[in-house]
C-alpha positions in Angstrom: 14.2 -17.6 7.8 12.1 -14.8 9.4 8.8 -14.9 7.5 6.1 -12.8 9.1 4.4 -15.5 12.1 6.3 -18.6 10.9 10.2 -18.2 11.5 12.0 -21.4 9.7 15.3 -23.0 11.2 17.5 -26.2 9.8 17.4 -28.5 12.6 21.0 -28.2 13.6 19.8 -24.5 14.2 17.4 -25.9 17.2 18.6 -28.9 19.2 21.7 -28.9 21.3 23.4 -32.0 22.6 24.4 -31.2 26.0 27.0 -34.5 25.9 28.2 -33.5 22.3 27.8 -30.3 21.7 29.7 -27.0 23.4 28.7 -23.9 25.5 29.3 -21.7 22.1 27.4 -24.1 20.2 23.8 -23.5 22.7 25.0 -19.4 22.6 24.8 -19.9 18.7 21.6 -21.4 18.3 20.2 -18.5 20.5 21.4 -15.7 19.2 20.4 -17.3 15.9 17.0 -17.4 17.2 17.0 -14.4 19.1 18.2 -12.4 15.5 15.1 -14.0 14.0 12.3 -12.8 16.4 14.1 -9.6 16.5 13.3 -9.5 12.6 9.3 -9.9 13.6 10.0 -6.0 14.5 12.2 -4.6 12.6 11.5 -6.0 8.4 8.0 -7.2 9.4 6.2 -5.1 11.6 8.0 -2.4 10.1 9.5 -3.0 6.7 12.8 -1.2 4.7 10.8 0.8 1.9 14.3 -0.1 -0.2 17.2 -2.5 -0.4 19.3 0.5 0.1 18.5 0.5 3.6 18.7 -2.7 4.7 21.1 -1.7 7.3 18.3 -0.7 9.4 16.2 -4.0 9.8 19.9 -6.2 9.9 21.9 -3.7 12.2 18.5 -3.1 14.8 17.9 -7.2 14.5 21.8 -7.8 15.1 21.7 -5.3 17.8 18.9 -7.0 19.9 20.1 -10.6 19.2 22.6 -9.5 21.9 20.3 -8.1 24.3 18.0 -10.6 23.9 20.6 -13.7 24.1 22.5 -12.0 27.1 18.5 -11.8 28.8 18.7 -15.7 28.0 21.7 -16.6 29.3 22.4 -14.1 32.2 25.2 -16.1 33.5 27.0 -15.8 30.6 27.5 -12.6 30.4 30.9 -12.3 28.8 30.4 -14.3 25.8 27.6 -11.9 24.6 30.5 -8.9 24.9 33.1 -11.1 23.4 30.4 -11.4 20.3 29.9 -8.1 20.1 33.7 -7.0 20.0 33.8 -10.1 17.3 31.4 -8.5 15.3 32.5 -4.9 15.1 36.3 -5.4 14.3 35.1 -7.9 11.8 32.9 -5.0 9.9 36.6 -2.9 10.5 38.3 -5.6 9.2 35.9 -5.6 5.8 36.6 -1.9 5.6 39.8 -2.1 6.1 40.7 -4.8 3.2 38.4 -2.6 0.4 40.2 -1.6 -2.4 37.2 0.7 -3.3 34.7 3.1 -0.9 31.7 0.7 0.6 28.9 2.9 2.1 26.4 1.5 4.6 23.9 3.2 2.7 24.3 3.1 -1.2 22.3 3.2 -4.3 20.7 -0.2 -5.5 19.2 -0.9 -8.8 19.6 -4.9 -9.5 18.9 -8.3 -7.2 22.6 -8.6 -7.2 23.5 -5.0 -5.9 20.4 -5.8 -3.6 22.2 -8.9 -2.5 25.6 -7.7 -2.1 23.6 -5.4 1.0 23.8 -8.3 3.0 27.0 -7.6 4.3 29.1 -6.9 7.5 28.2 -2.8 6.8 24.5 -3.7 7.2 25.0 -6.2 9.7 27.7 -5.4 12.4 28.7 -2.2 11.2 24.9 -1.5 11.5 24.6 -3.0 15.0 27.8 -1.2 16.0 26.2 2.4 15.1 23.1 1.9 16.9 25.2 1.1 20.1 26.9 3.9 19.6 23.8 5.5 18.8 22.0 4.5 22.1 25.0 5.2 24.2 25.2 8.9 23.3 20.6 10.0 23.2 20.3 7.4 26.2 18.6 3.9 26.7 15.4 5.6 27.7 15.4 7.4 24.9 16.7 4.9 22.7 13.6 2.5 23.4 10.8 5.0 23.7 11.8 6.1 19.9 11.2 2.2 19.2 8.3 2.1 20.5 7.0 5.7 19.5 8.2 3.6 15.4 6.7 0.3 15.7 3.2 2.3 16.7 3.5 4.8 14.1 4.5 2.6 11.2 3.3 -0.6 11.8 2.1 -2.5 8.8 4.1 0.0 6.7 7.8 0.5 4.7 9.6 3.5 5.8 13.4 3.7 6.0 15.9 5.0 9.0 15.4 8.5 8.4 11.9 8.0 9.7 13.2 7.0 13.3 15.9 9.4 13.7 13.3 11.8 13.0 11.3 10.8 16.1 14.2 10.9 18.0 14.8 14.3 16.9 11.2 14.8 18.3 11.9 13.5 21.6 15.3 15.0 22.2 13.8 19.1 20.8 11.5 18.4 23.8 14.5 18.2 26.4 15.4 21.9 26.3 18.4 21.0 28.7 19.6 17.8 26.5 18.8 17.9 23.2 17.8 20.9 21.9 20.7 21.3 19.5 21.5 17.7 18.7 20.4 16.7 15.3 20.5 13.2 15.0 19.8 12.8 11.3 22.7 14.5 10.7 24.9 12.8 13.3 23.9 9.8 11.8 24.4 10.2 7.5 28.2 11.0 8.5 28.5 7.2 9.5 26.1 5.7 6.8 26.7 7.9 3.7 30.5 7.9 4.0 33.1 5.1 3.8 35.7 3.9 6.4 35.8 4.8 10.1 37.4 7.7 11.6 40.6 7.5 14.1 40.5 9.4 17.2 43.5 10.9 18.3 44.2 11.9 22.2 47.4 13.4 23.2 48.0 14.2 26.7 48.9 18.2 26.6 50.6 20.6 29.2 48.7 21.7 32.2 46.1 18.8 32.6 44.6 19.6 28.9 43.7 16.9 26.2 44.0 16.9 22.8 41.7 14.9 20.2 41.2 14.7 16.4 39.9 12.8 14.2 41.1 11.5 10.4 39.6 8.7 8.6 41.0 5.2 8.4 43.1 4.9 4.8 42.1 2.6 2.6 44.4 0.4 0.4 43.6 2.9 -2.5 43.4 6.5 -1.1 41.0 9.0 -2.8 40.0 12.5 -2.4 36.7 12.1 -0.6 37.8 9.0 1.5 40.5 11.3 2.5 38.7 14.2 3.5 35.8 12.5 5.1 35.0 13.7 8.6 32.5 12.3 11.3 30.2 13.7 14.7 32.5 12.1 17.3 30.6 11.7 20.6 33.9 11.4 23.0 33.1 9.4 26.0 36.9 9.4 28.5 37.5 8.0 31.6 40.6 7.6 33.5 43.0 5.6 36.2 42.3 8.0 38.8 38.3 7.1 38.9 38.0 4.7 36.1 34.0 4.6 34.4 33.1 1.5 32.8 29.3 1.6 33.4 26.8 2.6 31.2 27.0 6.1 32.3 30.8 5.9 31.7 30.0 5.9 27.9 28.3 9.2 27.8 29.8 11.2 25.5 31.6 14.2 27.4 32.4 16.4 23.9 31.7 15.7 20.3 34.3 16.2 17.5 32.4 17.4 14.4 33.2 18.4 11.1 33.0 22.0 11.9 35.2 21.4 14.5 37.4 18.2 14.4 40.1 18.9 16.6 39.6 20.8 19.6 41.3 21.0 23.3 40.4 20.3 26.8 41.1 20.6 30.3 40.6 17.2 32.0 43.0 17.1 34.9 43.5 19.3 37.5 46.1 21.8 37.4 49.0 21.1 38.5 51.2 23.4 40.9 53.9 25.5 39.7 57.0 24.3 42.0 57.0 21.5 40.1 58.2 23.0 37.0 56.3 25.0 34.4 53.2 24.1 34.3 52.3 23.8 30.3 55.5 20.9 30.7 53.5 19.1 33.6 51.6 16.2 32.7 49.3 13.8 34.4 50.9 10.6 35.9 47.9 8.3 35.2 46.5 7.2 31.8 43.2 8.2 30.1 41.0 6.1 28.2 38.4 7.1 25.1 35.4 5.7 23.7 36.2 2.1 25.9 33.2 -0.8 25.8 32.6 0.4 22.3 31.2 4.0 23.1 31.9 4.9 19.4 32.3 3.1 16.4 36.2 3.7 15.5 39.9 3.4 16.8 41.5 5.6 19.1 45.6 6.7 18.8 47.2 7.5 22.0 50.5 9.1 22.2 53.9 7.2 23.5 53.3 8.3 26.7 49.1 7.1 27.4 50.0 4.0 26.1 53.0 2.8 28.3 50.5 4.2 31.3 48.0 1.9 29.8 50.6 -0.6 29.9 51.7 -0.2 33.2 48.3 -0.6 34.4 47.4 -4.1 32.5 50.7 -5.6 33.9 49.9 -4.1 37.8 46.6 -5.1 37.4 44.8 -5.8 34.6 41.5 -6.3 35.8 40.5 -2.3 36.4 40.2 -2.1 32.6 37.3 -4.6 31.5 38.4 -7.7 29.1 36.0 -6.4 25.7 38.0 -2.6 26.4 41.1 -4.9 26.9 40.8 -6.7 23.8 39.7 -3.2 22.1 42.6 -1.7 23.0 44.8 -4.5 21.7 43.2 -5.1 18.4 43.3 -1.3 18.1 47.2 -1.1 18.6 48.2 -4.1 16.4 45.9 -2.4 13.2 47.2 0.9 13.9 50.9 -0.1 13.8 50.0 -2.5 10.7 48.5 0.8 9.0 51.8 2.6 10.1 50.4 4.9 12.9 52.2 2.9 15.7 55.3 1.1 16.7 55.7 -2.0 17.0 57.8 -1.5 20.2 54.3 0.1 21.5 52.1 -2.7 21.0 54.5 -5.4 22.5 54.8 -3.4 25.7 51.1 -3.3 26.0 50.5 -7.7 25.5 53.6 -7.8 27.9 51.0 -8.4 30.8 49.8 -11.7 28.9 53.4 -13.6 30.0 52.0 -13.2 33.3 48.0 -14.1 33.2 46.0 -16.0 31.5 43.4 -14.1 30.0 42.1 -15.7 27.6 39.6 -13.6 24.9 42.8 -10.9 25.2 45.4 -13.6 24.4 43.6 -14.7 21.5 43.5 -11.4 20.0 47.1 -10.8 20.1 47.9 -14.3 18.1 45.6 -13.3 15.9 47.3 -10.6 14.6 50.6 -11.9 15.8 49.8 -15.2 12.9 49.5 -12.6 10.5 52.6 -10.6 11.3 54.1 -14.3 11.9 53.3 -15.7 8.4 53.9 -13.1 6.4 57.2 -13.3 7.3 57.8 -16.5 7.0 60.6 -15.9 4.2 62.8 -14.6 7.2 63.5 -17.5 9.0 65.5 -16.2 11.9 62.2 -13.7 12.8 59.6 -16.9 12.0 61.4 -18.8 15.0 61.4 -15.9 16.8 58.2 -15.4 16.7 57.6 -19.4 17.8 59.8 -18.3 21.0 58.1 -15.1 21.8 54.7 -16.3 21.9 55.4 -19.4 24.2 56.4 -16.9 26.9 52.5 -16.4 26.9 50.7 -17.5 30.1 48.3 -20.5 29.0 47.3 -22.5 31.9 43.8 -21.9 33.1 43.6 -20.8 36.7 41.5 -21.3 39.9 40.6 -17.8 39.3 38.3 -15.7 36.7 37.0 -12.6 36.4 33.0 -11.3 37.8 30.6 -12.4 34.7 33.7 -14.3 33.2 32.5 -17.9 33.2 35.0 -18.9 30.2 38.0 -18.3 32.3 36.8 -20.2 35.5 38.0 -23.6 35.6 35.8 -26.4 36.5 37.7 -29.2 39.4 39.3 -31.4 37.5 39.4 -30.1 34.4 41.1 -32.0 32.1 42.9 -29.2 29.7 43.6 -27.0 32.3 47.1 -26.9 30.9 48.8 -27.3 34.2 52.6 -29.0 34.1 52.1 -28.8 30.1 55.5 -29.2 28.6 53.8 -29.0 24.9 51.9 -25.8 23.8 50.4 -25.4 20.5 50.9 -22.6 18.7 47.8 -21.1 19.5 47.8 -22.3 23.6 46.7 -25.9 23.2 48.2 -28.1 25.6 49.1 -31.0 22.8 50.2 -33.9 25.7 46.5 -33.1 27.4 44.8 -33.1 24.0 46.1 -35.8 22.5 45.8 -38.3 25.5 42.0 -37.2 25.6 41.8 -38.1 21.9 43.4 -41.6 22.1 40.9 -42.1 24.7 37.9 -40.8 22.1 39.8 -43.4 19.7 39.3 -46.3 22.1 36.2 -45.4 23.8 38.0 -44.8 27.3 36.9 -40.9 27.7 34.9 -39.9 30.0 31.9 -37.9 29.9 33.4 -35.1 31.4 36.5 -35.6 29.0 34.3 -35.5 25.6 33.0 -32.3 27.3 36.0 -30.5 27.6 36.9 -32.1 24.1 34.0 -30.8 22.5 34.3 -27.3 24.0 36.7 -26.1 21.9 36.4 -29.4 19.7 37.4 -26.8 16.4 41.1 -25.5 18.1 41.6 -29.1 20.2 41.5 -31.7 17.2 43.4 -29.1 15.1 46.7 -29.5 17.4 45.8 -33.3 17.2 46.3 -33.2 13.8 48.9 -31.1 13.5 51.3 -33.0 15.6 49.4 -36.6 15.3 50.1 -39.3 12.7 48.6 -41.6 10.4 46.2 -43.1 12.9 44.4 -39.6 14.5 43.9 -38.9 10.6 42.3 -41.6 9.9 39.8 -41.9 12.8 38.8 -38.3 12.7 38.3 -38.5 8.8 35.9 -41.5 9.3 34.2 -39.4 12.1 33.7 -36.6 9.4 31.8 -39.2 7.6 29.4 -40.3 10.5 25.4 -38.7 10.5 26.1 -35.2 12.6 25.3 -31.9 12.7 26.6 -29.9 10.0 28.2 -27.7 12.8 30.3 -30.2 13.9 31.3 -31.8 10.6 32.0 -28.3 9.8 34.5 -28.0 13.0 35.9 -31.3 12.2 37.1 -30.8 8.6 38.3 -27.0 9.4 40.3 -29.1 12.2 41.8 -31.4 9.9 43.2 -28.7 7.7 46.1 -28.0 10.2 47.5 -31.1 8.8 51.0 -30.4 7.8 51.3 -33.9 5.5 50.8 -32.8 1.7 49.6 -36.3 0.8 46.9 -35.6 3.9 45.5 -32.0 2.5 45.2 -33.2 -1.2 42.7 -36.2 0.3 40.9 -33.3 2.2 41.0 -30.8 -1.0 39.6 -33.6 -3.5 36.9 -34.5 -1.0 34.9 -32.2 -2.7 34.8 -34.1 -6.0 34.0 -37.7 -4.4 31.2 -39.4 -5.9 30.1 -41.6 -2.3 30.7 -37.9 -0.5 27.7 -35.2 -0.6 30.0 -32.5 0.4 27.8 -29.4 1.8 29.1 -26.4 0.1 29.4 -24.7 3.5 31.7 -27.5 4.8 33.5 -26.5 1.6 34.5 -23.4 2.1 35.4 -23.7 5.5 37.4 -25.7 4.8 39.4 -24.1 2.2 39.4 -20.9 4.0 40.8 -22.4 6.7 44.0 -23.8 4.6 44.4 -20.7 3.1 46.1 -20.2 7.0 48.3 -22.9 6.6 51.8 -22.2 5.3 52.1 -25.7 4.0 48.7 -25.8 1.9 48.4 -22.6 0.8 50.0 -23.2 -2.4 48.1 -26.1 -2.9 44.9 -24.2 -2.3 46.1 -21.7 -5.0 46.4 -24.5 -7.8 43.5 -26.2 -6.5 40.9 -22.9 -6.7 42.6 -22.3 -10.3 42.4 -25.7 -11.7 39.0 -26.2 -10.9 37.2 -22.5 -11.1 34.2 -23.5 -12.9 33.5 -26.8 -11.0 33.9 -24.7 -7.9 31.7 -22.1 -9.3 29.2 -24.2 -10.4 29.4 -26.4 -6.5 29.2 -22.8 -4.7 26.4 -21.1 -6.7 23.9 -22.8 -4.4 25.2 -21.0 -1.3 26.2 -17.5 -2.9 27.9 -16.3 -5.9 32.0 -14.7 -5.7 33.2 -17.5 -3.0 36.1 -18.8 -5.3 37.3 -14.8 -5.6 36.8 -14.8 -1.7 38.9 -17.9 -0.9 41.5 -16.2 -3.0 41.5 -13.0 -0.7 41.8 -15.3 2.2 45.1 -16.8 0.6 46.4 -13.0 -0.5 46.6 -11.9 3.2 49.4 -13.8 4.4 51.4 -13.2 1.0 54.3 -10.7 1.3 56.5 -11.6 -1.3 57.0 -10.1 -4.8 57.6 -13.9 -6.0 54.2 -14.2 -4.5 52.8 -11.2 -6.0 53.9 -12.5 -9.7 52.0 -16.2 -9.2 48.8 -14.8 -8.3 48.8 -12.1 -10.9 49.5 -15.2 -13.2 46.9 -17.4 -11.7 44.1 -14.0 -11.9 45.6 -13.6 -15.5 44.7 -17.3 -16.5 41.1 -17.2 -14.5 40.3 -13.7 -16.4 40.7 -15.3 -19.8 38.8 -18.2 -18.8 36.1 -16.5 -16.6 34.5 -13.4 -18.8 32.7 -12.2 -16.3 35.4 -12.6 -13.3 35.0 -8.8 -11.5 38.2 -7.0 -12.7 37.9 -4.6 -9.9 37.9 -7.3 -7.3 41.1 -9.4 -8.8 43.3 -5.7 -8.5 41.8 -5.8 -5.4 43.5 -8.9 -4.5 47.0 -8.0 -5.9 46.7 -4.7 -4.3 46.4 -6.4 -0.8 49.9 -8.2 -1.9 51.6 -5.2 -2.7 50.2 -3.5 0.8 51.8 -6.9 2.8 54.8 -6.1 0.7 55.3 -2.5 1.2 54.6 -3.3 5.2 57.3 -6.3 5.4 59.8 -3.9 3.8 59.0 -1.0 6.0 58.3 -3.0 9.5 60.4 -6.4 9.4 63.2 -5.0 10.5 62.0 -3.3 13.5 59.5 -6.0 14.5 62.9 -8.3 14.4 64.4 -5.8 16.9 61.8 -5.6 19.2 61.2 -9.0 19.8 64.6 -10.2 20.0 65.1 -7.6 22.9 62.1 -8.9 24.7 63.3 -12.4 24.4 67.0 -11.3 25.6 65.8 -9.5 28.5 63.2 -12.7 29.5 66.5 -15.4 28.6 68.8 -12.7 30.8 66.2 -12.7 33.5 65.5 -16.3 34.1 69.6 -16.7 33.8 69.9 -14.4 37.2 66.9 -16.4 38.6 68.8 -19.9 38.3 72.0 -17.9 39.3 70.9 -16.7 42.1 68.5 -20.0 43.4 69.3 -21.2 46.8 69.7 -25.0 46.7 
C-alpha cells in the first residue's frame, strides 16, 4: 500500500528465492514495487481532486512501473515489452466483453462506484494512453510537463485536465510543433468515450494510402458507441526502410473527427509502362501505429496482410516480437468480431511451424483455445485443431533475438524440448517434464533442474497433471499444503486444475470448505478461474458456484465484492451452444431469486456473451473447418513428397 513516506508490502511481495522462485517471479516483485514509489508522485505528491479521475494517479503510476522496472533490470529488456503488450490487450479485452459503455472517466457518487474505478480503464487503459500520449508531444516534452506539475501542484488535488493544460503551455511555445495541437481535446476523445477506435489502411492506386477509423462494436451496439470518433495520431512505417525506434512512432498524420478518413501519398510513383498507374500498387507491406504508437487495432486489406505474411515467414525478425504479437492478437480479434477471415490470420502464424518464437506462439494458442473450445461440439474440427497446432515449432533454440533473454537457451537446459515426441497442448514437452518431476518426487533433481522447473512452475506441473496419475496428484497436493509463498501455492493449485479426473477436481473444488485448510480467498479464485478453462470441469464449476453462492460470497467479501458473478463470465466465454445458453440462464434464474441484490444488468451481460459465441460458431465454424483442414492437407501432402522423394 502506497501511504505517503511508508509504502507497505506482504512479505511474499519483497523476498525472492533465487533456488525456488522464477525470473517472472523477481520481475513481479519489482514492478510491484516500482508501481508503489511511482504512487509517491502521482496520488501523494500530487493527489486526484476526485475518484472520477483516478485514471490519472493509476495509468501515470502503471506507466512508470515499466520504466522504472526496465531501468532495474536492463538486461531484461523484453519482459518489460511483453508486460506492456499484456496489459493493453487485457484493458481491450475488458472493453471488448462490456455489455454496457465503460468510460475512463465517469461520474462517481458512492464508495462502490468509487471502487469499481479500480479497473483495467484506470489502470492499463490509462497507462496505454499516456504512451500513446508521450509518443505523439515527445519524451522531452512529456517529462518537462511532469516536472513543470509536481512543482506547481505539489501538496495539492488537481485532476488530469491540469497537466494537459501545461502541456498545451509548452507545446503554443513551439510555433513550428505545436501551435495548433490541443491536447485537452486530443485527450477527452479517449477518456470521455467508450471502446477503442479501428484503424483502417488500404493500400490505393498510385503509391496512396487510405485510413479510417470506426469504433470497436460492443456486444450491445448503441447510438453513441456507434458514432464515436477519436484524434488518431498515425505513426507508418514500411518493408522498404522499416522504423521501429522511438522516432518511428511519431505520428506522420492524425485522423480526427472532423476528418476521419483521409488519403495519402506514401510511395513513390510508379511508372506508367507498367500499366496504369492508379492500378499499380506497392510490392512491400506497410505497417501502422506498431510498438503501441496508439491505443487501438489496425485493419489491413487482403493484400498488406499476406505481404506482412510473407515477411514473418522470410524473416521474421525485421518486425519486432511486441509489434509481432500486436499484429497477431489484432488479427485473431478482428476476424472474431467479423472484420477478417480466418484464412487471413492462419497465413499470418504460418511462420510459427517454422520458429520458435515464443511470446508470439503463445498469443496465437491463446485465442486458438478459445476458437478450440468453443467448438468442442464438433468433434471432427476439435481434433483438428489438436493436429494443427502440433505443427507449431516448440523446441527452444541455440538462438534468440537482441534483448530477448526468454528465448536464449542456457547449455544444458533441461526443457529445451529437443527429440520431444510428447507436446502439450500449449508446447510443454510432457516426457522432459515429467521425468524432472519424478525426480522433485524422489529428491534426485538437480539444482539447475528445480530451476528450469520453477521457471514456468504454473504451465510445467499443469501438463504433469494432466497426463500424470494418482501418484503426481498426490505429491503436488501435499506440496500445496507445505508453508510457501502465497505465489507459489497460488501457481500450484491453478496447475492442478488441468486435471482431467472428475473425482480429482471435486477434492480441489471442496478444498475451500475444509475445516484443517485456511484457504486464501486469492488461491480461490484462481483456482476456479482457471477450471472454468477446462472442458472437463467446467460443468462442475457451474454447479459448484450455484450451490454454494452465498458461502462463496460470504469467503470472497474479504478480497472484493462481484467475484462469484466474475467466475461465471470466465465459464460463459468458452460456451457456444444453445443447450449451454438454456443452463446458465437457468442457473442466473435460480441465483436471482436467491440473491436480491445480484446486478441484473451484469447476469444479461453473461447470457449475451453466449449468444455472441453462438451467433460466431454459426457464422465462422464452417470456414475455420475449411481453412485448417487445407493447411493440414497441404503439410500431410508435403511431408508425403519428402519421404517419397528421400534418398536412402
Amino acid at each position: 500500500m502506497e501511504n505517503w513516506g511508508l509504502i507497505l508490502f506482504r512479505e511474499n511481495r519483497l523476498y525472492h528465492n533465487k533456488e525456488t522462485d522464477s525470473e517472472d517471479d523477481r520481475f513481479t516483485l519489482i514492478q510491484i514495487m516500482a508501481h508503489e514509489l511511482a504512487h509517491q508522485f502521482f496520488g501523494n505528491l500530487v493527489t486526484s481532486n476526485w475518484w472520477s479521475d483516478i485514471w490519472f494517479n493509476e495509468g501515470m503510476s502503471s506507466l512508470f512501473e515499466m520504466e522504472l522496472t526496465d531501468y532495474a533490470m536492463p538486461n531484461d529488456t523484453y519482459r518489460c515489452e511483453a508486460e506492456r503488450h499484456k496489459s493493453i490487450r487485457s484493458a481491450m479485452k475488458f472493453e471488448e466483453e462490456r455489455t454496457a459503455p465503460l468510460t475512463v472517466i465517469r461520474q462517481v457518487e458512492t464508495a462502490e462506484e468509487a471502487e469499481k474505478m479500480f479497473d483495467p480503464l484506470s489502470y492499463s487503459k490509462g497507462s496505454g494512453l499516456f504512451l500513446m500520449l508521450r509518443n505523439f508531444v515527445g519524451h522531452e516534452e512529456f517529462r518537462n510537463a511532469l516536472i513543470t506539475y509536481m512543482d506547481r501542484y505539489q501538496f495539492q488535488s488537481v485532476n488530469s485536465r491540469n497537466f494537459m493544460e501545461i502541456l498545451n503551455e509548452q507545446l503554443h511555445q513551439d510555433r513550428e510543433f505545436g501551435r495548433t495541437m490541443n491536447v485537452t481535446k486530443i485527450m477527452n476523445s479517449w477518456t470521455h468515450q467508450p471502446s477503442y477506435p479501428i484503424v483502417r489502411c488500404s493500400l490505393a492506386g498510385n503509391g496512396r494510402i487510405r485510413l479510417s477509423q470506426m469504433p470497436f462494436p460492443l456486444l450491445r451496439s448503441n447510438s453513441s458507441q456507434t458514432n464515436a470518433l477519436w484524434w488518431i495520431p498515425i505513426a507508418m512505417t514500411d518493408g522498404r526502410r522499416p522504423d521501429f525506434t522511438r522516432e518511428g512512432t511519431y505520428p506522420r498524420v492524425w485522423l480526427t473527427p472532423e476528418r476521419p478518413t483521409l488519403e495519402i501519398p506514401y510511395f513513390p510513383q510508379v511508372s506508367n509502362r507498367d500499366g496504369p498507374a492508379e492500378d499499380q500498387k506497392p510490392d512491400t507491406w506497410i505497417l501502422v501505429n506498431g510498438q503501441f504508437a496508439s491505443y487501438g487495432r489496425v485493419l489491413y486489406d487482403k493484400a498488406n496482410w499476406r505481404l506482412i505474411s510473407n515477411q514473418l515467414m522470410l524473416n521474421h525478425t525485421v518486425i519486432p516480437k511486441v509489434t509481432r504479437a500486436q499484429l497477431i492478437d489484432d488479427a485473431f480479434t478482428l476476424a472474431l468480431a467479423g472484420y477478417l477471415d480466418y484464412q487471413v490470420v492462419v497465413e499470418l502464424i504460418e511462420y510459427l511451424t517454422l520458429v520458435n518464437d515464443e511470446f508470439v506462439q503463445s498469443t496465437s494458442l491463446f485465442h486458438l483455445k478459445l476458437i478450440q473450445e468453443r467448438s468442442r461440439h464438433n468433434e471432427s474440427l476439435y481434433n483438428l485443431f489438436k493436429e494443427y497446432t502440433s505443427r507449431f515449432k516448440f523446441e527452444k533454440t541455440e538462438h534468440g533475438e537482441l534483448g530477448d533473454y526468454s528465448d536464449w537457451v542456457r547449455v544444458g537446459d533441461p526443457l529445451d524440448g529437443v527429440g520431444c515426441l510428447n507436446w502439450s497442448d500449449d508446447g510443454v514437452c510432457v516426457d522432459q517434464v515429467m521425468r524432472l518431476f519424478h525426480a522433485q518426487m524422489d529428491g534426485s533433481i538437480t539444482p539447475e533442474e528445480k530451476k528450469a522447473m520453477s521457471e514456468h512452475l504454473e504451465r510445467n506441473w499443469c501438463a504433469v497433471i494432466r497426463y500424470g496419475g494418482k501418484e503426481e496428484w498426490n505429491w503436488a497436493w501435499r506440496a500445496s499444503l507445505c508453508d510457501m509463498w502465497s505465489s507459489q501455492r497460488t501457481k500450484i493449485l491453478s496447475a492442478m486444475s488441468c486435471s482431467q479426473d472428475r473425482d480429482r477436481l471435486k477434492q480441489l473444488l471442496s478444498r475451500v470448505f475444509s475445516p484443517t485448510i485456511e484457504q486464501d480467498p486469492h488461491d480461490t479464485f484462481a483456482t476456479i478461474e482457471k477450471m472454468t478453462e477446462n472442458h472437463v470441469a467446467r460443468s462442475m464449476v457451474l454447479n459448484f458456484l450455484a450451490t454454494n453462492w452465498e458461502i462463496l460470497g460470504r469467503h470472497f467479501s474479504f478480497r472484493r465484492s462481484g467475484d462469484n458473478l466474475k467466475l461465471l463470465t470466465s465459464a460463459a466465454k468458452f460456451l457456444s451452444t444453445p443447450d449451454e445458453l438454456k443452463e446458465m440462464s437457468r442457473i442466473l434464474s435460480d441465483l436471482e431469486n436467491k440473491d436480491k441484490k445480484l446486478n441484473r444488468t451484469f447476469t444479461d451481460g453473461i447470457l449475451e456473451v453466449i449468444r455472441n459465441n453462438i451467433r460466431w460458431a454459426e457464422k465462422n465454424l464452417e470456414q475455420v473447418y475449411l481453412v485448417i483442414e487445407s493447411r493440414i492437407m497441404t503439410r500431410r501432402a508435403t511431408n508425403s513428397l519428402a519421404k517419397t522423394n528421400c534418398i536412402p
